[in-house]
N, C-alpha and C positions, 0 to 999 in steps of 0.2 A: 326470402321465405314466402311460401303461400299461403299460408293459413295467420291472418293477423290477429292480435287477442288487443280488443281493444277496453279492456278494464279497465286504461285511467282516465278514462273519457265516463264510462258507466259512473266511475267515483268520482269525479269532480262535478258531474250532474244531480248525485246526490248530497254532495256534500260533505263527502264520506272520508275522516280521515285511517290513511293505511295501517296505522295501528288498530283501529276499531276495528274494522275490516278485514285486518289478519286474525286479530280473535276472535270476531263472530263465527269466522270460516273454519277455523283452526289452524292456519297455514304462520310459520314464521315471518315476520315484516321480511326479511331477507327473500321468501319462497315468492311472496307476492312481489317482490320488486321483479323477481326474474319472469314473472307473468307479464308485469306491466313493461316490463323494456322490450318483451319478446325474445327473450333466452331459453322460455320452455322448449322443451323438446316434446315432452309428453302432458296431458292433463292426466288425472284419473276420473274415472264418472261421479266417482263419490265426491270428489272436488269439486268437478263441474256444481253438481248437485247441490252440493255448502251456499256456492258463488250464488248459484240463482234463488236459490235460498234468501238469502241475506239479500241481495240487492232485487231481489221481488223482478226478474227476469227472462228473457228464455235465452238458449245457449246462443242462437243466431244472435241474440243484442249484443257477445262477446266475441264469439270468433265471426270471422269474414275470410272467404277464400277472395283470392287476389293473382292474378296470373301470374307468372315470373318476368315475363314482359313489359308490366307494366308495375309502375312506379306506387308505394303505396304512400297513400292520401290520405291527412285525419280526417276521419267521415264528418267531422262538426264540420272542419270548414269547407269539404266538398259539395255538402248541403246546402252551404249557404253561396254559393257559387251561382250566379245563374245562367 
């Protein structure tokens, strides 16, 4: 997939657990897992909107486009790479 949603990186940075997170946003723990595994197919904007909401965000801190090519990488530990 090209488009990576990297939400459980955003959450484990806050601290945030997935239940909290599923009802501040409105989304079912089940909805938010298939974010965080990368099984969406689609967001809605209103979603989008909830997420950066709640974790005080902008959309690029979640998704990241990523060639097909190339292999995707958790951004913590690419960062930390040198």
């Amino acid at each position: 997939m090209a488009i990576v949603v990297d939400l459980d990186v955003l959450l484990a940075q806050r601290k945030m657990p997935v239940g909290e997170f599923a009802e501040a946003v409105g989304l079912s723990p089940a909805n938010v897992a298939v974010l965080k595994n990368g099984r969406a197919k689609a967001v809605r904007f209103t979603t989008l909107d909830a997420i950066c909401r709640v974790l005080d965000c902008q959309p690029g801190d979640i998704l990241r486009w990523v060639p097909d090519d190339e292999p995707v990488a958790d951004p913590v530990s690419a960062r930390s790479t040198p």
